[in-house]
C-alpha positions in Angstrom: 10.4 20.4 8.4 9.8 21.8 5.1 7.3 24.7 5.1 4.8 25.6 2.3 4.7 28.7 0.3 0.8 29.3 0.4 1.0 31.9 -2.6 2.8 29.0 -4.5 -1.0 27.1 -3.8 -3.3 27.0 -7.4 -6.6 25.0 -6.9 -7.7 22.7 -9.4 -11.4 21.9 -9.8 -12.8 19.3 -12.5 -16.5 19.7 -12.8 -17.7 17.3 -15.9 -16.3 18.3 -18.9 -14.8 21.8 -17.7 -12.0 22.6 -15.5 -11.4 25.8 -13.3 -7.5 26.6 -12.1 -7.5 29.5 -9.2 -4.0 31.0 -8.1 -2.8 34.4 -6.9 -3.6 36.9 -9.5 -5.6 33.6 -11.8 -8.7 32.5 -12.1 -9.5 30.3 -15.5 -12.6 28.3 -16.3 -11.9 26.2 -19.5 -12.9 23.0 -21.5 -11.7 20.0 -20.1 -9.3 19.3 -23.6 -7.8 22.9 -23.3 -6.5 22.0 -19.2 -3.2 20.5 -20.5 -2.1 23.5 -22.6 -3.2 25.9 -19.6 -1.3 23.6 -16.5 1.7 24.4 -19.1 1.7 28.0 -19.2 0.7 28.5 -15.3 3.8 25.9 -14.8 5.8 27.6 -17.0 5.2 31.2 -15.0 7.0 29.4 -11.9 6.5 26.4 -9.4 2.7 26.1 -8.4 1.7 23.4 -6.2 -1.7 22.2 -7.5 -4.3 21.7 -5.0 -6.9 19.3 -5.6 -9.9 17.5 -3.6 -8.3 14.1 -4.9 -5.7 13.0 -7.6 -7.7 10.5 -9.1 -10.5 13.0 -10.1 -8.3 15.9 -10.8 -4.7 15.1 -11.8 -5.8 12.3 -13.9 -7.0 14.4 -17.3 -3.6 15.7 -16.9 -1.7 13.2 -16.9 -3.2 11.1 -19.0 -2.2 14.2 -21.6 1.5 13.4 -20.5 1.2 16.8 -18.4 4.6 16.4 -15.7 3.3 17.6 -12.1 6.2 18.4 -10.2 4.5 19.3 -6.9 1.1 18.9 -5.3 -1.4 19.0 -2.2 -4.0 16.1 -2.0 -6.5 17.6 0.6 -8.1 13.5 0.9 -4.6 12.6 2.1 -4.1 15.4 4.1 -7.7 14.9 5.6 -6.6 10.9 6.3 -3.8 12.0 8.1 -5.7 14.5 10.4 -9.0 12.3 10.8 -7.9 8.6 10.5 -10.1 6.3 8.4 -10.6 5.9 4.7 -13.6 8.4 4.2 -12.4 11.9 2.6 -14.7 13.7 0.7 -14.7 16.7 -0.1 -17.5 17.9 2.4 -15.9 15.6 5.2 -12.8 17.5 4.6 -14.2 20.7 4.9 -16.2 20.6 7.9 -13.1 18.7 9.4 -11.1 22.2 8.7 -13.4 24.0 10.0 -14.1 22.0 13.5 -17.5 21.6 12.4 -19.7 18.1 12.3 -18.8 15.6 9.4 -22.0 15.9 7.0 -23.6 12.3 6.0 -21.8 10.4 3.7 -22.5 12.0 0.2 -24.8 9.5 -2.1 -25.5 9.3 -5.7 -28.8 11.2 -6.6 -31.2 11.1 -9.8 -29.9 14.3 -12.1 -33.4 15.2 -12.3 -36.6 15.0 -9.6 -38.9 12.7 -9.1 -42.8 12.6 -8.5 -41.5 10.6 -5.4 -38.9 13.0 -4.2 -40.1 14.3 -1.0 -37.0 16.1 0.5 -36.0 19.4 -0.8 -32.6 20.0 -2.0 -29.9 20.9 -0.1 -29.1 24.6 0.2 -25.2 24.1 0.8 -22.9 24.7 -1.6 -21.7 21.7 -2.8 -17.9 22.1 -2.1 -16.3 19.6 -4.9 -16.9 22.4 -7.5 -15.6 25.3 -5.5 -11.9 26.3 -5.8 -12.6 29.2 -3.3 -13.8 26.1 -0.7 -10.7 24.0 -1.9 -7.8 26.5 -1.2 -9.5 27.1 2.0 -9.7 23.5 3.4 -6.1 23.3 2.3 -5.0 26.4 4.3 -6.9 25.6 7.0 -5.6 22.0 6.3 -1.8 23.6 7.0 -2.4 25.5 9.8 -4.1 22.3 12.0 -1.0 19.9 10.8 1.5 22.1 12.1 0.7 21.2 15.9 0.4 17.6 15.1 4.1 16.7 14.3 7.0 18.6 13.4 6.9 16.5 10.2 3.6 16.2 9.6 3.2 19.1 7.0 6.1 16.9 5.4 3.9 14.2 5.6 1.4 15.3 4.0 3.5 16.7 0.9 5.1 13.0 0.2 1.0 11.9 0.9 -0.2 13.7 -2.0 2.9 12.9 -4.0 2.2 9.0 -3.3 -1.5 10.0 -4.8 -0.1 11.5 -8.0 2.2 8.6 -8.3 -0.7 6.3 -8.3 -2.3 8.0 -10.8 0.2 7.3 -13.1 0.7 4.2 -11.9 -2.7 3.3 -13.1 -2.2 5.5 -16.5 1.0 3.7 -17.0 0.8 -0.1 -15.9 3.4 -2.4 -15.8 5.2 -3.8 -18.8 4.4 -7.4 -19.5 5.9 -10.4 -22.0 2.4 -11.1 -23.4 3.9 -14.4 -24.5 5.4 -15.6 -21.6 2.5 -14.8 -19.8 0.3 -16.8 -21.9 2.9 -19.8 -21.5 2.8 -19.4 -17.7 -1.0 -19.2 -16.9 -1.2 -22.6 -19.6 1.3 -24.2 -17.8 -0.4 -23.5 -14.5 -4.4 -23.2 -15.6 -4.4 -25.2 -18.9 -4.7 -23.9 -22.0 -7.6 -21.1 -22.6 -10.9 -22.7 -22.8 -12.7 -22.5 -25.7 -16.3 -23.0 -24.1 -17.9 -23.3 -20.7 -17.7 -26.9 -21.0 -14.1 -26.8 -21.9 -13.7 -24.7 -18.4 -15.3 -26.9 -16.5 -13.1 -30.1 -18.4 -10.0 -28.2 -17.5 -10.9 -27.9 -14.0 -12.3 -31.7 -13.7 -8.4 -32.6 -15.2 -6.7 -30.1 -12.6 -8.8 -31.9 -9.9 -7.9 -35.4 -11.1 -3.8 -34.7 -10.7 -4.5 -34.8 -6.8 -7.7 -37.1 -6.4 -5.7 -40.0 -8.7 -3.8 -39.9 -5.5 -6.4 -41.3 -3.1 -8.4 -43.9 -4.7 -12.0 -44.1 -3.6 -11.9 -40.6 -3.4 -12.6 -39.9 -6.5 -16.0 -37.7 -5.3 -13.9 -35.1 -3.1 -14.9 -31.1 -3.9 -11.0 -29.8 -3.1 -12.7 -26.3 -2.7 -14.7 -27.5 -0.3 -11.8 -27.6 3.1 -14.3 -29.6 5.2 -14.1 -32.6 2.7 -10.0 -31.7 2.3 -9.7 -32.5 5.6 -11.3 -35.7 5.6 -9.9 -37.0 2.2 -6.4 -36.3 4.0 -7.4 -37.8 7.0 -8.2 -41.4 5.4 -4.5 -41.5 4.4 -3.2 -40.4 8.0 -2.7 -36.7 7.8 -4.6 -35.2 10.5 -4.9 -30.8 10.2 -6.8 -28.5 11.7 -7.5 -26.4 8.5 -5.6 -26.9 4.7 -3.6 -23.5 4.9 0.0 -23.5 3.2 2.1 -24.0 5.7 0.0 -26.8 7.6 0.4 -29.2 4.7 3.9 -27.8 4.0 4.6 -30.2 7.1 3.0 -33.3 5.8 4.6 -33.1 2.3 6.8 -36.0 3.2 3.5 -38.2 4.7 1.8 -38.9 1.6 2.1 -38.3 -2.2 -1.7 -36.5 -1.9 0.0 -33.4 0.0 2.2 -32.3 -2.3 -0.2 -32.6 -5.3 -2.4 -30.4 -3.3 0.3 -28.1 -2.9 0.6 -27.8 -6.4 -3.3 -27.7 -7.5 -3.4 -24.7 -5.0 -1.7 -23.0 -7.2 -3.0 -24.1 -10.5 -6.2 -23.4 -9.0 -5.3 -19.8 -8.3 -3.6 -18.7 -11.8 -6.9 -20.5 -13.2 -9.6 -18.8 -11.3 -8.2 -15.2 -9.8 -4.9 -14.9 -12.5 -6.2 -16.8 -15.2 -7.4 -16.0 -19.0 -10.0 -13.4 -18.1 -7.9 -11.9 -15.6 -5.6 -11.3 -18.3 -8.0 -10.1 -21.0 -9.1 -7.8 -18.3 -5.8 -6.1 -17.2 -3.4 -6.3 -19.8 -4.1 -4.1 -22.6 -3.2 -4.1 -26.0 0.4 -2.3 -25.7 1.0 -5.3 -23.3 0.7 -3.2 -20.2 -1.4 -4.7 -17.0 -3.4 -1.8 -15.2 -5.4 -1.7 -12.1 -6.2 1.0 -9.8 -3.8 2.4 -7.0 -4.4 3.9 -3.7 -1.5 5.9 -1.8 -3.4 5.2 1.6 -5.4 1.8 3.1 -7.3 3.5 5.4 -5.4 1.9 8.5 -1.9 2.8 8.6 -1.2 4.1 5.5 0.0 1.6 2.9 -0.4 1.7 -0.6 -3.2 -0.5 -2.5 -3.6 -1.6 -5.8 -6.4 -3.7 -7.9 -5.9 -6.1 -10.9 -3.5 -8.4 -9.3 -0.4 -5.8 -9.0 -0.1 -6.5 -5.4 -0.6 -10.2 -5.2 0.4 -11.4 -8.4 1.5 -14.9 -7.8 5.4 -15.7 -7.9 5.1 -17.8 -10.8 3.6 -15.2 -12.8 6.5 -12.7 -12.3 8.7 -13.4 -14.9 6.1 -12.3 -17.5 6.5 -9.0 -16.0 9.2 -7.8 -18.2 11.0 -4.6 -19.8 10.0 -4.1 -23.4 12.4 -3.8 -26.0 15.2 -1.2 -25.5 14.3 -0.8 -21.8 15.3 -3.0 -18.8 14.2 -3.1 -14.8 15.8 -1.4 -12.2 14.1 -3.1 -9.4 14.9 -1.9 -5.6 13.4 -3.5 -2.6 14.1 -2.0 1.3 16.0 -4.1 3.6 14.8 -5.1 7.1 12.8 -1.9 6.8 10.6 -2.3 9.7 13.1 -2.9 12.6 15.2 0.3 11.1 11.9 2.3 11.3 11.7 0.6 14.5 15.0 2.2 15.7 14.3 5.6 13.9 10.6 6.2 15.5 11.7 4.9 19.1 14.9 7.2 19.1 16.8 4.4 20.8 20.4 4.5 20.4 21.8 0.9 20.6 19.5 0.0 18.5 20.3 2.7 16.1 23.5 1.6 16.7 22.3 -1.9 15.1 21.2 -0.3 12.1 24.6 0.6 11.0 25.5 -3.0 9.8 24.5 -4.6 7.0 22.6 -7.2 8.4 20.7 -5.8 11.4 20.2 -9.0 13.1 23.7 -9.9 13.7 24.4 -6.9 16.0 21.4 -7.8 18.0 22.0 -11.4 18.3 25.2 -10.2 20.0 23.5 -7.8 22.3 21.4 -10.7 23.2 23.3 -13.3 23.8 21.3 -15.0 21.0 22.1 -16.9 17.6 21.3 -14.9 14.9 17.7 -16.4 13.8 16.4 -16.1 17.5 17.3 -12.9 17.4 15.4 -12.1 14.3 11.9 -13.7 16.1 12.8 -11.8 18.8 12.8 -8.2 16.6 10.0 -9.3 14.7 7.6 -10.5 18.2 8.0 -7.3 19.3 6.4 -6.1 16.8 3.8 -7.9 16.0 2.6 -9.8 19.9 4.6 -13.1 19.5 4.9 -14.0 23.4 5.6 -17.6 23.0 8.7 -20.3 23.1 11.6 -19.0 21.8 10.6 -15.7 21.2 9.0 -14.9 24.8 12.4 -15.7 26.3 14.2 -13.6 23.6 11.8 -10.7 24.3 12.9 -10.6 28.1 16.9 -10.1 26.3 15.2 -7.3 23.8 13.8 -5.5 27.3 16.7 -5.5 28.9 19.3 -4.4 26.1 16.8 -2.2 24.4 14.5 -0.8 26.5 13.6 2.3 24.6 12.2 1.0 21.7 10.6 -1.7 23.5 9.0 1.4 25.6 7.9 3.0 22.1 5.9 -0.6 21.0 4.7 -0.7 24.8 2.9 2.5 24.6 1.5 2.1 21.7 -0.2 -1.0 22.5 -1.5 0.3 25.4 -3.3 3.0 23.4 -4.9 0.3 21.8 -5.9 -1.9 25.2 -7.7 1.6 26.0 -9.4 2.0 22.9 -7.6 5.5 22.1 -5.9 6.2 18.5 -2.1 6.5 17.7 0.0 8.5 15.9 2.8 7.0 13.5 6.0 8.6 13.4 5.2 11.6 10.4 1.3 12.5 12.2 -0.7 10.4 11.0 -4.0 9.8 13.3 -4.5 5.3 13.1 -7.6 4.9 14.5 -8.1 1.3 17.0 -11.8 0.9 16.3 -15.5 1.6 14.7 -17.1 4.0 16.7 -15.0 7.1 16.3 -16.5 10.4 14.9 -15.0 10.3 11.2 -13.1 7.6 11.3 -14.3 5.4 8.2 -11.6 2.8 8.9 -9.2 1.9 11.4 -8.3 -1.3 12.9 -11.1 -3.3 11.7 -11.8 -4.7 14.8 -15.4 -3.4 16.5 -15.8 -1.4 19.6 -17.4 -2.5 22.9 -14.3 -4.5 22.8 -14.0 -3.7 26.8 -16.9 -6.4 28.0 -15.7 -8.9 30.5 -14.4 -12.3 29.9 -12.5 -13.8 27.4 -13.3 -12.6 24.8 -13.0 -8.8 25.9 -9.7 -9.7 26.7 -9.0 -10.8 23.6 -10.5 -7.6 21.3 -8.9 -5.5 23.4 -5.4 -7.8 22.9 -5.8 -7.5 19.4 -6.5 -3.7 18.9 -3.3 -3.4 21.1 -1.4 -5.5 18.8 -3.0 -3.5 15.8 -2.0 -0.2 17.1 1.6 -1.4 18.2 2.2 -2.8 14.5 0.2 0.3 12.8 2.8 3.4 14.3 5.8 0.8 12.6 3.8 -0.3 9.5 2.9 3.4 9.1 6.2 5.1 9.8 7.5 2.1 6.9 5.1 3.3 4.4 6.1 7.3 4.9 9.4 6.5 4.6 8.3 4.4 1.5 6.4 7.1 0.1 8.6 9.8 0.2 11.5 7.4 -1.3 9.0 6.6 -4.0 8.3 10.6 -3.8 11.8 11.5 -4.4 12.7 8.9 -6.9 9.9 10.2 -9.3 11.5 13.6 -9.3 14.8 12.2 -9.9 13.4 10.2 -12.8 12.1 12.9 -15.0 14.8 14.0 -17.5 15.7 10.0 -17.6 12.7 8.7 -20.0 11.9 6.1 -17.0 9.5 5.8 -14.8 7.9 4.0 -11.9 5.9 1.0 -12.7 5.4 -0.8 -9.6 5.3 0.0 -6.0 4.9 -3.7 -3.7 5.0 -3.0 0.3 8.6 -2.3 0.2 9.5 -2.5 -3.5 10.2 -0.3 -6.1 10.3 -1.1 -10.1 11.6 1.4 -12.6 10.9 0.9 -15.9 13.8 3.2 -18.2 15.8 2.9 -21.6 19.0 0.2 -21.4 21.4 3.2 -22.1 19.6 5.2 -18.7 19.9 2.0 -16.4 23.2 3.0 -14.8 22.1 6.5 -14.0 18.1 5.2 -12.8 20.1 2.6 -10.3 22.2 6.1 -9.2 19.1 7.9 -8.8 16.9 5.5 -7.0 20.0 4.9 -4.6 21.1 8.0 -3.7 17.0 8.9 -3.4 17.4 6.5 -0.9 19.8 8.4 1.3 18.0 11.8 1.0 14.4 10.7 1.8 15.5 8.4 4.8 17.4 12.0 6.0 14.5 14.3 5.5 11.9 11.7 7.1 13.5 10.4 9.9 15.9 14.2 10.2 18.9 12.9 10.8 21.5 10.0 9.3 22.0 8.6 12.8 19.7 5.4 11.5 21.0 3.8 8.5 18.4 2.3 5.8 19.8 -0.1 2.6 18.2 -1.2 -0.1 18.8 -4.4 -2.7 19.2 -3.1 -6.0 19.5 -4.8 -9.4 19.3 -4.1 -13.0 17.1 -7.0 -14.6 15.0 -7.4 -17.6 13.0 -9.8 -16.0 11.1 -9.1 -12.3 12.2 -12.7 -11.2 15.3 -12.3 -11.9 16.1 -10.0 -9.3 15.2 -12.7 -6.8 12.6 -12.1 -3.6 
């Protein structure tokens, strides 16, 4: 894979309102305004990849000044991928380098002592202001990736691209119809309330579209799911808890269910996507913002706040191109099982891929119609052992056995406790307790007790490790499509606005759409090529040129 020129390497250092840029033969300290106008002149001397701590501390003066950064090296993504886990401060990526113990957790401290400060101050340097420190983490950084993987290095290059992108995903936001969105959170929430007690009369009147339902009822709390259940038991529906697709299955018993349905909703847009949630996130040049991640912690996906990532569907088509610009909106198809056949190196599978529609290949290989064959792909990788799908799964075995061997081993790894590697290197930790791990499965050690419910920790950090090395592979080959799109993008007057699991939205001028659609297409091709190295899996992609988000269809 792609190696790194280590004199193209220029550290970049914020420290309040000053910033300090270090590179072969540089070594500038200047005021925090005057950065732009010196990342110009260093980028117009050649093709320096900035090195920073994080992109959120460092690249973000930049480009909120409408600086371009073509190339990058996020040592916090770097350091993720070596140590697993969330944590990745600057001193925990250092002393990771180095092979020395993680310090504690950095805390926020009083500027100035105290009559009750009885501990005197640290003597180490403190590493965050230190370009000398940085460049060496990152070198050091280089040199312990390289035995990982063979694409690791790689890995980390579309890492710390993904980290930029988010950056400017939170500069930029997503473009919005502020009047559409007004019409669909009144249509859903009521109009905005003009006082508490207009909040709490808006909510009494949501309540009373389901509740006229059941007569006698009148008292029920529907955000309480203990009195739910009871208020749908006295009219014969019987459920073990008021999730989606319980009642989905009752819509047809009683009038009350579907009402509920539909209040579920209301009550969502009105209390998590409602009037403050809009007056929070959507500025004034009709833009909703929130803060973006390029890595979970787990197996790598990218996160965002205010909404962007679980914005309900009725919401969507208020996200909308503003005037002169339209949507060029791109979403990954059947991503995982491809990645699936990629990672495992399994042939007929791969072999699968080449079709349009994965699933019909398979469902001949099985013997299978084309929907069991689908649960059958899908419960192998995520534990589905049951019915259908447990019979289906003795087929996958038998015709696949390669990639079934791949999703074996890493659940395995998981039974045992031990971490995984996805596909590109990175280190997806299975529980608590590891040194430096700061994440990770979620689910606690001492998972190996006896009885039942040993069995059934250690079956779910199994499952979590077999779905994080396909999850994880996904979102590398994700981020280094998102990666190369944004390079394609730049002499287009578009950009990126949204990145959602799979999904890709370009925002770019009406006259550009044609030539966006080629780029994030043919982007496509190339990053699936340099991730997996080779063509001999095929990945596809939906693409459409909309003006409205729901428009393109989900």
């Amino acid at each position: 894979m792609t190696g790194i020129d280590e004199a193209s390497l220029h550290a970049l250092v914020v420290h309040g309102d000053r910033a300090t840029v270090v590179g072969p033969g540089l070594r500038r300290e200047v005021e925090l305004a005057a950065l732009p106008a010196l990342a110009g002149e260093v980028q117009a001397r050649g093709r320096p990849r900035w090195v920073w701590w994080d992109a959120a501390s460092a690249a973000g003066p930049l480009v909120g000044a409408g600086v371009h950064l073509a190339r990058c090296w996020d040592v916090a993504e770097a350091h993720r991928l070596l140590a697993g886990g969330w944590r990745a401060d600057p001193g925990a990526a250092l002393a990771f380098a180095r092979g020395e113990p993680l310090p504690p957790e950095p805390v926020d401290r009083p500027s100035a002592a105290t009559l009750f400060d009885d501990e005197e101050p640290s003597e180490a340097p403190d590493p965050r202001n230190s370009p000398e420190l940085l460049l060496e983490t990152a070198r050091r950084q280089l040199a312990l990736l390289g035995p990982v993987s063979p694409r690791a290095v790689a890995t980390a290059t579309s890492e710390s691209a993904a980290a930029l992108l988010a950056v400017e995903l939170g500069t930029d936001g997503l473009p919005v119809d502020r009047s559409a969105l007004e019409d669909l959170i009144t249509e859903a929430a009521g109009p905005r309330p003009v006082s508490s007690a207009d909040d709490v009369a808006l909510r009494r009147r949501r309540d009373a579209d389901v509740l006229r339902h059941v007569p006698g009822r009148e008292s029920t709390d529907l955000r309480n799911p203990a009195q739910v259940r009871a208020l749908l038991a006295a009219v014969g529906v019987v459920v073990p808890d008021t999730r989606k697709h319980r009642l989905q299955a009752y819509r047809h018993v009683h009038p009350v269910v579907d009402a509920l349905l539909g209040w579920r909703k209301a009550e969502r847009i009105a209390t998590t996507y409602g009037w403050h949630w809009m007056d929070t996130h959507v500025g004034a040049d009709d833009r909703l913002r929130g803060a973006w991640t390029a890595c979970d912690g787990a197996a790598g996906r990218m996160t965002a706040q205010g909404g962007l990532h679980n914005l309900p569907a009725a919401l969507r088509p208020a996200i909308a191109a503003h005037p002169g610009h339209v949507l060029v909106r791109a979403d990954l198809g059947q991503v995982e099982p491809r990645v699936l056949a990629a990672v495992s190196g399994d042939e007929r599978f791969a072999a699968a891929a080449a079709a349009d529609d994965l699933y019909a290949p398979v469902a001949a290989a099985l013997g299978v119609e084309r929907h069991v064959a689908k649960v059958a792909v899908l419960a192998a990788m995520y534990g589905q052992t049951s019915g259908a799908a447990g019979q289906a799964l003795e087929r996958m075995e038998r015709s696949y056995p390669t990639a079934m061997a791949h999703l074996r081993h890493a659940y395995e790894a998981g039974l045992r406790g031990q971490p995984v590697h996805t596909f590109g290197g990175r280190l997806v930790r299975t529980g608590w307790g590891e040194a430096g791990a700061g994440g990770g499965s979620g689910i606690p050690d001492g998972a190996d007790g006896a009885g039942a419910e040993g069995a059934a920790l250690r079956a779910a950090r199994g499952r979590f490790a077999r779905n994080a090395v396909i999850q994880g592979a996904a979102a590398e080959l994700f981020k280094s499509w998102a990666a190369t799109v944004r390079a394609g993008l730049r002499d287009l007057d578009a950009e990126i606005v949204l990145c959602l699991h799979d999904e890709l939205l370009v925002h770019v001028r009406r006259e550009q759409a044609a030539r966006a659609r080629e780029v994030v297409e043919r982007s496509l091709g190339a990053s699936a090529r340099w991730w997996a190295g080779s063509d001999r899996v095929r990945f596809v992609a939906d693409t459409a040129v909309v003006h409205r988000w729901s428009e393109a269809g989900h």
